[in-house]
C-alpha positions as CSV (number, residue, x, y, z in Angstrom):
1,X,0.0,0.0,0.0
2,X,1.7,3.2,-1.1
3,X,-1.0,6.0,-0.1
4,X,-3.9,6.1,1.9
5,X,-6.2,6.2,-1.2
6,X,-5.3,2.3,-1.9
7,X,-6.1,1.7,1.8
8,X,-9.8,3.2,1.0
9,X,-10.0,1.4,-2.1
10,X,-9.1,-1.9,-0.3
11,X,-11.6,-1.1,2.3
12,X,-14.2,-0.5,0.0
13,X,-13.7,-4.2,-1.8
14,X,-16.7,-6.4,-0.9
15,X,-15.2,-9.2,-1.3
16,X,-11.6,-8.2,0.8
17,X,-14.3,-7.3,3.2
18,X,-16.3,-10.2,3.5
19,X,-12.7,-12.1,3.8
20,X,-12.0,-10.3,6.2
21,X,-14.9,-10.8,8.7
22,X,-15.2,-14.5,7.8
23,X,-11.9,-15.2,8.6
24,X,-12.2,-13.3,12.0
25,X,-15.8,-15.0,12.7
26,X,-14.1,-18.1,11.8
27,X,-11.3,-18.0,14.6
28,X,-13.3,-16.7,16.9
29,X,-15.6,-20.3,16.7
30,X,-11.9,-21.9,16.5
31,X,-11.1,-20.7,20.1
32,X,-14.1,-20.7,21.4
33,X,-14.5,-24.2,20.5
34,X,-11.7,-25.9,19.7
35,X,-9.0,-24.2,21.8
36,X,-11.4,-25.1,25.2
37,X,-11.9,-21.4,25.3
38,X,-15.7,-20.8,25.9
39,X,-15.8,-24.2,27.9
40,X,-13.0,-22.4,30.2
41,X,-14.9,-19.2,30.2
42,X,-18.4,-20.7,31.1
43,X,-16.8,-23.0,33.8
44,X,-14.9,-20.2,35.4
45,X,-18.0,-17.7,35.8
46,X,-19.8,-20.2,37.4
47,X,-17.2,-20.6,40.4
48,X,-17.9,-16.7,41.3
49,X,-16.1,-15.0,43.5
50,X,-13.9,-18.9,44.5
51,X,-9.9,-18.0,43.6
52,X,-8.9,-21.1,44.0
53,X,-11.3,-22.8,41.7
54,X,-11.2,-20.5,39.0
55,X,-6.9,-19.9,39.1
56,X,-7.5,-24.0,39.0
57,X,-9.3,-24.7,35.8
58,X,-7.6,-21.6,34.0
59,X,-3.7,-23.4,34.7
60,X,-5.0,-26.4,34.2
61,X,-6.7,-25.6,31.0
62,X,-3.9,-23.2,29.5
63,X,-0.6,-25.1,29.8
64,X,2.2,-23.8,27.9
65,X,1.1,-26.1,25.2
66,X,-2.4,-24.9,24.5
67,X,-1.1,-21.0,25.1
68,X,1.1,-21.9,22.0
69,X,-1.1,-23.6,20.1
70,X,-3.5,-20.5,20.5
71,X,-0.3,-17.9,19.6
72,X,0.6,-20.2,16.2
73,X,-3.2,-19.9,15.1
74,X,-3.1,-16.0,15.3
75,X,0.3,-15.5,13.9
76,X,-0.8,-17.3,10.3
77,X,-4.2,-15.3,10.7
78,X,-1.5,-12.1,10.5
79,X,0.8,-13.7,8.3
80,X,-2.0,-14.4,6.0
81,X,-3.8,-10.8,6.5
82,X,-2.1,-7.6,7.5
83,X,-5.4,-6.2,8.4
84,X,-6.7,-9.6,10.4
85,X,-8.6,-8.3,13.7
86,X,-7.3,-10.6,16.7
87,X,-10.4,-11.2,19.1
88,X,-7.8,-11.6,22.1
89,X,-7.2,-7.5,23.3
90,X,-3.3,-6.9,23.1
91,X,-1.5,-4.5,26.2
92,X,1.7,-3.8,26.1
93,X,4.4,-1.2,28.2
94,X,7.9,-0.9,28.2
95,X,9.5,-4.3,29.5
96,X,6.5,-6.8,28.7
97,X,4.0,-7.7,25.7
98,X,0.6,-9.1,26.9
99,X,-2.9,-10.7,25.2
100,X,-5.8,-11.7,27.0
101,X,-7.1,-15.1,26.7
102,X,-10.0,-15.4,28.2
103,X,-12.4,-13.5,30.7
104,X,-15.6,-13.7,32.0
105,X,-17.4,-10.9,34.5
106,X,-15.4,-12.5,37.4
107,X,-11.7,-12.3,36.4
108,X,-9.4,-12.4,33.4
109,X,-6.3,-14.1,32.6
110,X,-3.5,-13.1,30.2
111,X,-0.6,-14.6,28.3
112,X,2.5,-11.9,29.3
113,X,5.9,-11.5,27.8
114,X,8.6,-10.2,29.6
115,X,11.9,-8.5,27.4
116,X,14.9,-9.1,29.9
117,X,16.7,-6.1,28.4
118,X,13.9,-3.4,28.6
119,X,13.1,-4.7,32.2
120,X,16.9,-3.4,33.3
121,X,16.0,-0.6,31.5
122,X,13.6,0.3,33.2
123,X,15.0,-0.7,36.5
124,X,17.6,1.7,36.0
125,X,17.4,5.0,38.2
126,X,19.1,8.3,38.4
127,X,19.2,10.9,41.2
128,X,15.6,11.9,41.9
129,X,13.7,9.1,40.0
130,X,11.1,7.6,42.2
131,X,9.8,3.9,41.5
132,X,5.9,3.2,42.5
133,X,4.9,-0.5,43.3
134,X,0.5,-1.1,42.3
135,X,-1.8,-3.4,44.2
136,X,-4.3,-4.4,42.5
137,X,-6.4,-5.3,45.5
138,X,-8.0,-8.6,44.0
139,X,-6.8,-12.0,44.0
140,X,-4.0,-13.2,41.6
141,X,-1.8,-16.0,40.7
142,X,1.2,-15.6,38.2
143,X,2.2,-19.5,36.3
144,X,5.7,-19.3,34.9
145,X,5.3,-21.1,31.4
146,X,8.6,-20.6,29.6
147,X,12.1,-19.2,31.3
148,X,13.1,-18.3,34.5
149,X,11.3,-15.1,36.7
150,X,13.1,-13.5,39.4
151,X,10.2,-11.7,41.5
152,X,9.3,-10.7,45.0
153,X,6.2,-10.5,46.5
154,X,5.0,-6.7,48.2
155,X,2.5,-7.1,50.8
156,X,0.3,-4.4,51.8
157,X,-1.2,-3.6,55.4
158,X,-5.0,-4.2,55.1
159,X,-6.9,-2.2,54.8
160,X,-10.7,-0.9,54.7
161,X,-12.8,1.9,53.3
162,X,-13.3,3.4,56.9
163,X,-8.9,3.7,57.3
164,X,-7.6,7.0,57.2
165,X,-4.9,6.3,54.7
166,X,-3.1,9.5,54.7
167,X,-2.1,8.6,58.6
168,X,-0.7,5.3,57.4
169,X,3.2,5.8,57.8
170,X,4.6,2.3,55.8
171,X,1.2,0.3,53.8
172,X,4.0,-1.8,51.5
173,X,6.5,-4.2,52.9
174,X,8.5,-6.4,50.0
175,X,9.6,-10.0,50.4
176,X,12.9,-11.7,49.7
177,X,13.8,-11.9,45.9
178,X,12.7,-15.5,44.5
179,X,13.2,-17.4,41.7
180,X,10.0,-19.0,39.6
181,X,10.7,-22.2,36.8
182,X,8.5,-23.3,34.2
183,X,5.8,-24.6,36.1
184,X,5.7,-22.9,39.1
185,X,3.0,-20.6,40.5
186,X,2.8,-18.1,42.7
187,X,-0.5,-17.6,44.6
188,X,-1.4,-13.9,45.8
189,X,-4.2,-11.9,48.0
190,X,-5.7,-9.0,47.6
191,X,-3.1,-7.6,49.7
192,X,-0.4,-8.4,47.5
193,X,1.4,-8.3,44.2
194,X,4.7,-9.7,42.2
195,X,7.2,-7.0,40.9
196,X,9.5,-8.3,38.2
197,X,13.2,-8.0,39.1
198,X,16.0,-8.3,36.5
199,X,16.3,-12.0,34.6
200,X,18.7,-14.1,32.8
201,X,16.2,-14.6,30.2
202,X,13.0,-13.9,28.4
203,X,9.7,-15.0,30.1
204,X,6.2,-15.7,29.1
205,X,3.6,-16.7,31.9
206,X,0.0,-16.9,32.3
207,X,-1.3,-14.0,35.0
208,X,-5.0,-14.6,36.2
209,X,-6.9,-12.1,38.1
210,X,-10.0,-12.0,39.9
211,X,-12.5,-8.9,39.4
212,X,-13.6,-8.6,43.1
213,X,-11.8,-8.9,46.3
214,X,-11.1,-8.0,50.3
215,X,-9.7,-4.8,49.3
216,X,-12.1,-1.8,48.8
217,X,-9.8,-0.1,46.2
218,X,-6.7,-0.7,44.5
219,X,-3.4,1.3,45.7
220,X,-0.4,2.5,44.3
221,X,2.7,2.6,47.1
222,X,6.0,4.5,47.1
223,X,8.3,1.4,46.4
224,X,11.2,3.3,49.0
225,X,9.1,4.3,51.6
226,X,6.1,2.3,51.3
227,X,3.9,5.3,51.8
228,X,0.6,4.9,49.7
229,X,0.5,7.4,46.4
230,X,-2.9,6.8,44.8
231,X,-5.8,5.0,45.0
232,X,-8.2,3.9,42.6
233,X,-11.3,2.5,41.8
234,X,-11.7,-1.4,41.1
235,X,-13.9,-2.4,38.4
236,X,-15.4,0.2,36.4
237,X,-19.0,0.2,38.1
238,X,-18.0,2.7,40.7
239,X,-16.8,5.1,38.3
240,X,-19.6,4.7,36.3
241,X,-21.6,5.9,39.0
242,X,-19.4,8.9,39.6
243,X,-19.1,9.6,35.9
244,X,-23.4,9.3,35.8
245,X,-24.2,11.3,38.7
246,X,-21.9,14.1,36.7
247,X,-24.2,13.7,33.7
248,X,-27.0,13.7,35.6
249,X,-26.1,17.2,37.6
250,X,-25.1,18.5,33.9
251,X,-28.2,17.4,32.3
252,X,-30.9,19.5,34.2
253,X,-33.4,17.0,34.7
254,X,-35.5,17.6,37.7
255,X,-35.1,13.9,39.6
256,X,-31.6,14.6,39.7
257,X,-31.3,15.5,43.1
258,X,-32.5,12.3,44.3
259,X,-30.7,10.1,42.0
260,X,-27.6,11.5,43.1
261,X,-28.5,11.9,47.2
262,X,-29.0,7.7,46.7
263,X,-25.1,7.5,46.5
264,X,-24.4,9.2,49.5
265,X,-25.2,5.8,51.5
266,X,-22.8,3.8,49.0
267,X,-20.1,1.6,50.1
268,X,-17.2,3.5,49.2
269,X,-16.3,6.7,50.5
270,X,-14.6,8.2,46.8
271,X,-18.5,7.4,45.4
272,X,-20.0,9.0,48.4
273,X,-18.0,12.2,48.2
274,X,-18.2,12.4,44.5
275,X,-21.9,12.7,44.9
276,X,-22.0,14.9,47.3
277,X,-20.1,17.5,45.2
278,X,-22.2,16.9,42.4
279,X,-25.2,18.2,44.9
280,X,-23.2,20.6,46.0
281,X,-22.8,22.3,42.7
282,X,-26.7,21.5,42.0
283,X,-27.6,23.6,45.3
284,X,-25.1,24.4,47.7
285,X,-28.1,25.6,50.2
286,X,-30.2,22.9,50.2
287,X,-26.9,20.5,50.0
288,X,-26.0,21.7,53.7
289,X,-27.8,19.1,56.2
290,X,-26.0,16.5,53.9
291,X,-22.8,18.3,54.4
292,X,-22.7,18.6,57.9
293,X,-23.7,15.4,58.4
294,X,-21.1,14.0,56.0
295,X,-18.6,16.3,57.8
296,X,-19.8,14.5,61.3
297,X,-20.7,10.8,61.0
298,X,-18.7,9.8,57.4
299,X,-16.6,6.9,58.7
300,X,-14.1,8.1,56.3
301,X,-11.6,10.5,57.6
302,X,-10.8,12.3,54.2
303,X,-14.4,12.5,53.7
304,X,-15.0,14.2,56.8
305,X,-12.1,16.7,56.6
306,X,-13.0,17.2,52.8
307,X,-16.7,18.4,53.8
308,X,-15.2,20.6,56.7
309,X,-13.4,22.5,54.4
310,X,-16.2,22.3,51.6
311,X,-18.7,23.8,54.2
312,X,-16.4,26.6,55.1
313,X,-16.2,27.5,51.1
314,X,-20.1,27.2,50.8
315,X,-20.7,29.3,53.5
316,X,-18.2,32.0,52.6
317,X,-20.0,31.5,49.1
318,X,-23.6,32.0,50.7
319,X,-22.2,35.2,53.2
320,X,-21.1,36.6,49.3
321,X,-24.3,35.9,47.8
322,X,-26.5,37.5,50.6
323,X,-24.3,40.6,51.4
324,X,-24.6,41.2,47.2
């Protein structure tokens, strides 16, 4: 293809097209059928929230074996089409290359690739580089399928919604450096995670993940002083609500308000706070009682010193708006 005017025209080829999608609707039946895929899938949703069972049937079912038996199939779908579309999602950063295999609403698991030389890359540090160490804060279990991994294993203090996480002086401890062969697996909590240290070799391992789990958000830890950094969200349903309730206070519609007061009683305090700015910025009069009360009885410390300092802006606001 020389211009973009021959990728058009290509596009625009009913029959190129046709290939196209029957080749990808045709590999897609492949896995799912052939390659144990949807079997895996189905069985694995119905053990729920069980680690164990699901980490289980997902080793047992991809051994290095099937993993490249599934990677040969999609290589001559490229080789054979530069525009094939792969139904496995590709991620990729600096040091490792990854596909996802299968998933279902209650975890995922993914073929990973580490490059030996970009990981001591990116190991490497100058004066004033920080390094950052993420818990994901659901169950997960790393199987070495080809090479050698030298790891370690971070452990994080629990913790819950209610903790006052700025107070918290060192959340991440790491453990001793250990080496994982083909074969081996290493079993984690939702208080823990595997940081990939320097290796003689590449690696390529199968890393399964759970979509819930004990911890009520997923952290991000100073990897020298253990302090935590960030949080986040897991799963995307609670920012979906936050990112609703915004659409709802922007749209205008006149149940709003009580859509958005609902949240207030959620589980987690980053949903309950985002909704009480979104009424704060619908009416910042008639969002008072929820504010003090918030500010009072929140079980969440940064909640409670968030709506201290929000009242005292509302009320200077109000003191504006009255003496104009």
């Amino acid at each position: 293809m020389k211009n973009s005017s021959e990728w058009v025209s290509l596009f625009r080829d009913e029959a190129y097209v046709a290939n196209v999608v029957d080749t990808a609707k045709r590999l897609a039946t492949h896995h799912r059928d052939h390659s144990g895929l949807g079997a895996l899938e189905k069985a694995a949703a119905g053990f729920g929230d069980d680690a164990t069972r699901v980490f289980d049937l997902v080793e047992q079912t991809l051994d290095f074996e099937a993993v490249a038996t599934i990677l040969d199939v999609e290589r001559g779908a490229f080789a054979a089409s530069s525009t094939y579309s792969s139904k496995f999602q590709g991620y990729s950063t600096g040091a490792q290359s990854a596909m996802a295999l299968a998933r279902a609403r209650n975890f995922i698991s993914l073929v990973v690739a580490i490059d030996p030389h970009m990981l001591r890359l990116a190991k490497r540090r100058i004066d004033g580089d920080t390094r950052s160490v993420s818990f994901a804060g659901t169950p997960n279990s790393v199987r070495v399928l080809k090479g050698t991994l030298t790891a370690r294993v971070w452990t994080l203090s629990p913790i819950t919604d209610s903790d006052d996480l700025a107070a918290i002086d060192r959340a991440a401890t790491p453990g001793q450096p250990i080496e994982l062969q083909a074969g081996d697996v290493c079993r984690m909590t939702s208080f823990q995670t595997l940081e990939y240290l320097p290796s003689p070799g590449p690696v390529l391992m199968l890393i399964s993940q759970m979509s819930d789990g004990e911890a009520p958000m997923s952290v991000v830890c100073d990897a020298d002083t253990g302090r935590i950094r960030s949080t986040q969200a897991i799963g995307q349903a609670p920012s979906r609500l936050q990112m609703l309730s915004t659409l709802l206070r922007m749209s205008g519609r006149t149940d709003a308000w009580d859509a958005i007061r609902d949240l207030l009683s959620h589980e987690l305090h980053f949903v309950r706070w985002h909704a009480m700015r979104e009424l704060v910025a619908l009416d910042p009069g008639r969002a008072l009682p929820d504010l003090l009360r918030l500010m009072e009885t929140d079980p969440q410390p940064s909640v409670r010193r968030c709506a201290r300092r929000t009242l005292d802006l509302v009320n200077a606001h109000l003191a504006e708006t009255r003496a104009a």
